[in-house]
C-alpha positions in Angstrom: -4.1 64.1 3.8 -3.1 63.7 7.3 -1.6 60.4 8.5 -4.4 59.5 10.9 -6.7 59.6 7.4 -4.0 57.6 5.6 -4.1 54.7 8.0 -7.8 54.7 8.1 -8.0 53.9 4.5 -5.4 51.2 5.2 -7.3 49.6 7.6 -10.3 49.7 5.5 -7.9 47.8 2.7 -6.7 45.6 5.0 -10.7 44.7 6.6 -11.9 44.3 2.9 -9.0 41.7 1.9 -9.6 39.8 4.4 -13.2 39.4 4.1 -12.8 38.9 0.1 -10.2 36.3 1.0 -12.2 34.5 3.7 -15.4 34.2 0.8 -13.1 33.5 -1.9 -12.0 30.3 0.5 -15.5 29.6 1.4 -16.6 29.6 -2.3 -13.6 27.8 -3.3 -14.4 24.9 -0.8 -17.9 25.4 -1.3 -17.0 24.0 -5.0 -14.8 21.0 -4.1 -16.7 19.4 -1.7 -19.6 17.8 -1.9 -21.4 17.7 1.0 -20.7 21.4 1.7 -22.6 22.0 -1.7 -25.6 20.2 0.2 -25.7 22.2 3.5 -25.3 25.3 1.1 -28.6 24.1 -0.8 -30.1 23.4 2.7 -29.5 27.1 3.9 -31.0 28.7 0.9 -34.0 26.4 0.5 -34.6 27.5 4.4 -34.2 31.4 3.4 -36.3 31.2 0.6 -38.9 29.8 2.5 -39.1 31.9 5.0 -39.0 35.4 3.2 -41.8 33.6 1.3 -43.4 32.8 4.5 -43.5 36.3 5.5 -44.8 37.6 2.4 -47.8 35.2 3.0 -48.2 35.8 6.4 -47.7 31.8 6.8 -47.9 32.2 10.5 -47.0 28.6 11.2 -44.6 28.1 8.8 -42.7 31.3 9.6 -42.7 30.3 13.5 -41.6 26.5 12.4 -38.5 28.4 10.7 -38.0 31.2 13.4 -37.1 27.5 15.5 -34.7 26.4 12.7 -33.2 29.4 12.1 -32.3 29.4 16.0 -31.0 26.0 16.2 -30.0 25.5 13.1 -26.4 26.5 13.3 -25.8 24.5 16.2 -27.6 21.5 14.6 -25.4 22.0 11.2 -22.0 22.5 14.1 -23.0 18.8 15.2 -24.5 16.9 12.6 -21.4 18.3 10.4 -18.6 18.8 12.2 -16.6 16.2 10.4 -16.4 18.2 7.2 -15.8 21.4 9.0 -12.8 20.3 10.6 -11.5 19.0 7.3 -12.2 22.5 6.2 -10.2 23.9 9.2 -7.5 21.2 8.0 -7.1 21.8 4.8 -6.2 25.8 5.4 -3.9 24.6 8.3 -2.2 22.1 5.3 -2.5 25.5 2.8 1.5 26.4 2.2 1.1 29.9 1.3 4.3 30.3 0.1 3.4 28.3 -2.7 3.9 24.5 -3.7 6.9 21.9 -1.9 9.5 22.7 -4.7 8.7 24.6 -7.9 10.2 22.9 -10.8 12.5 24.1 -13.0 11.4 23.4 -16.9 13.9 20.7 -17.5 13.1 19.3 -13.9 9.5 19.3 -15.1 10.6 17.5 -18.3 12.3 15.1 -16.7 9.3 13.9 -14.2 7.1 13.6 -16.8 9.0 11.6 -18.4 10.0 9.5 -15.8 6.0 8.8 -14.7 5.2 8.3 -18.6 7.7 5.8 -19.0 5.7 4.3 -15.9 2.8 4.6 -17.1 3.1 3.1 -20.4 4.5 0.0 -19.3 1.7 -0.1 -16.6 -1.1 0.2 -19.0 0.8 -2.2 -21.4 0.7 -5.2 -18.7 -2.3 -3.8 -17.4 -1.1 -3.6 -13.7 -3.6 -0.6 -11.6 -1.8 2.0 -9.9 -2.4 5.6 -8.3 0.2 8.8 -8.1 -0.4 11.2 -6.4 1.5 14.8 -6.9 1.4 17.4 -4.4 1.0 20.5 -5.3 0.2 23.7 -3.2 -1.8 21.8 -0.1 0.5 19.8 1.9 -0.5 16.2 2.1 1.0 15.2 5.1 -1.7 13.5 7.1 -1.1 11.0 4.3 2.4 11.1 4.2 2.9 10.3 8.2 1.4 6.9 8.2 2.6 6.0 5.1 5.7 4.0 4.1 8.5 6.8 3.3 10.8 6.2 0.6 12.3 9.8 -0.4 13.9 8.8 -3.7 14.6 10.7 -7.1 11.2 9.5 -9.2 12.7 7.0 -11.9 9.6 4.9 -14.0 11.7 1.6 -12.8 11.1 2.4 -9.2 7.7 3.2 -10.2 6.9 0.3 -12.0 8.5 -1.7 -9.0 6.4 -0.4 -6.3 3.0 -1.1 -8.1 4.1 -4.6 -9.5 1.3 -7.0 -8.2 3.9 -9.0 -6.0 5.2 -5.7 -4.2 3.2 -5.8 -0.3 2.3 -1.9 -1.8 1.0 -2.3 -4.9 -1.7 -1.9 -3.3 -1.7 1.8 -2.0 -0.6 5.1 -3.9 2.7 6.8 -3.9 3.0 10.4 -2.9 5.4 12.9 -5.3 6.9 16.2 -3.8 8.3 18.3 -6.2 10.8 15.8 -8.0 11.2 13.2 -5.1 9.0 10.1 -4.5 8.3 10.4 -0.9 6.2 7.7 0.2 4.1 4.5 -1.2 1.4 2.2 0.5 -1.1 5.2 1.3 -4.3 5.0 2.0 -6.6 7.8 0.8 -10.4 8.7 1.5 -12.9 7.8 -1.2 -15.1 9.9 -3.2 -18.5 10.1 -1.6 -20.1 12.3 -4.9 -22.9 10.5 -5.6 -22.7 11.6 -9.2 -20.0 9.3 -9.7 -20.4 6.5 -12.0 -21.0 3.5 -10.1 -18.9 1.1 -12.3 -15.6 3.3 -11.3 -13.5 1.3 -9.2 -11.5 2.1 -5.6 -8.7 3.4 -7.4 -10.5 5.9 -9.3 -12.5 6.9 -6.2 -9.4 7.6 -3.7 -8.1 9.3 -7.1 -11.2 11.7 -7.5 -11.5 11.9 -3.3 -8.1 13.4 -2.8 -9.0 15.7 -6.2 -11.8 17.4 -4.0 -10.3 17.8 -0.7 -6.8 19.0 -2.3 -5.3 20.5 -5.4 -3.3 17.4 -6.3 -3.1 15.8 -9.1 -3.8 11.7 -9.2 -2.8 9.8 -11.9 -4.2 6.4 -12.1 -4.0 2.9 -14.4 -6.4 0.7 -14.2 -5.8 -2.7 -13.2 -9.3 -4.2 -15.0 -9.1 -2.0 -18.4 -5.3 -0.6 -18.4 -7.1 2.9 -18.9 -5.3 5.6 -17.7 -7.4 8.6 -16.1 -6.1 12.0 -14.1 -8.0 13.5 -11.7 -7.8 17.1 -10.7 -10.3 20.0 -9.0 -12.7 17.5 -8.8 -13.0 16.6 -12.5 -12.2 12.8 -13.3 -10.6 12.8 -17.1 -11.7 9.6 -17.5 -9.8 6.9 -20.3 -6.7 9.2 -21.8 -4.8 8.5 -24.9 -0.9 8.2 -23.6 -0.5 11.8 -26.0 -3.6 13.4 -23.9 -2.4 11.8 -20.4 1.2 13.6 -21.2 -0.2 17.1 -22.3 -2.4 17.5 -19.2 -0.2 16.3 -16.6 2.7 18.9 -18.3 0.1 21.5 -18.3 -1.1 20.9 -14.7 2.4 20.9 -13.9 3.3 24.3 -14.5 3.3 26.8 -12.2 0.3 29.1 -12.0 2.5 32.0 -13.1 4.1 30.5 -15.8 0.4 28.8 -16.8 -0.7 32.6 -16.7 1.9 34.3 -19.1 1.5 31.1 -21.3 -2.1 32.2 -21.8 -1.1 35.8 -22.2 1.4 34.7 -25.4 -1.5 32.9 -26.6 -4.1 35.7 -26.5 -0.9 37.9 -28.2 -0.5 35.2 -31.3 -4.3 35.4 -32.0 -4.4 39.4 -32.0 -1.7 39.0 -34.9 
């Protein structure tokens, strides 16, 4: 094999990952957001309708699409070109060396317990809250506008910030890695229409920053004293304070550690 042949097939490697990767990111968003689902519906509904056309010989029909097919990409460029640039943003925000801070186990441990601690003494007194944690996509756009605060997470701190007196009960708190780094943010609302209309704001900005990011959004509410997570777009609505624990250490692990985890399982059952 002569080296011109070798770096052939390494280019081919190369051309083929990056095209698998740039699907897998397009089917990955395609997933978490909403509206892209719809414009993906819209495309297919147009192909469909015009290989039928053809096989009909819809003449009219298939000259009606030849003029959509044209114009459609710059009509879907124009009419969407808010949700494509928070495509563009979110793999500008993508760290791809992996999350803030990776936790250690007894770090891990010890921010869980901290936010339960929280938690439970939020649901008690029924006060509403929303924590965010950051996980591999950076949320900085929220971060910058926010009030920054960059402390070690303690559940008095936490129970502090959202007390109904506190000018930012109001807002959500932002969590890198161990550290609370901000409070008082603002975050976009859902807009799935699927989502139960009784749901509050709360739960909204929780399940809206669940489909634009991987983060994981914790929330009490102030009506019920429910607590609920949020994450990949999924709302795990009304917890037990046992369930709320288990998924939040479980989403907390790191995907490799989640991945052997599942291997030891698999292992166990064999025997």
């Amino acid at each position: 094999m002569t080296l011109m042949s070798l770096w052939n097939i390494v280019t081919k490697i190369i051309d083929i990952s990056i095209v698998w990767f740039i699907f897998y990111y397009l089917l990955k968003n395609l997933k978490n957001n909403v509206k892209l689902v719809l414009i993906f519906k819209g495309v297919a509904i147009v192909v469909i309708i015009k290989i039928f056309s053809n096989l009909l010989n819809l003449f009219t029909v298939g000259v009606l699409l030849e003029y959509v097919i044209s114009w459609g990409p710059l009509a879907l460029i124009i009419i969407f070109q808010p949700e494509i640039r928070a495509v563009l943003e979110s793999i500008g925000r993508s760290q791809l060396l992996g999350r803030h801070k990776v936790l250690t186990v007894d770090e891990r441990e010890r921010v869980v317990f901290e936010i339960m601690g929280a938690i439970e003494y939020l649901k008690r007194n029924r006060i509403g809250a929303l924590i965010i944690i950051e996980r591999n996509v950076s949320l900085q756009e929220y971060i910058v506008p926010a009030h920054k605060i960059y402390a070690d997470i303690t559940s008095v701190l936490l129970e502090s910030i959202f007390y109904p007196a506190n000018p930012l009960h109001d807002g959500g708190v932002i969590i890198q890695g161990d550290r609370l780094t901000c409070a008082g943010t603002v975050f976009k609302t859902s807009m799935n229409p699927s989502v139960n209309k009784k749901l509050g704001t709360r739960h909204r900005a929780a399940l809206g920053i669940a489909e634009e990011t991987d983060a994981i959004a914790l929330i009490v509410s102030e009506e019920t004293g429910r607590v609920s997570i949020a994450v990949d777009s999924n709302l795990n609505y009304n917890l037990t304070l046992e369930e709320f624990r288990l998924l939040l250490l479980e989403e907390l692990k790191p995907k490799m550690e989640a991945f052997y985890d599942a291997d030891d399982e698999e292992g166990e059952d064999d025997e």
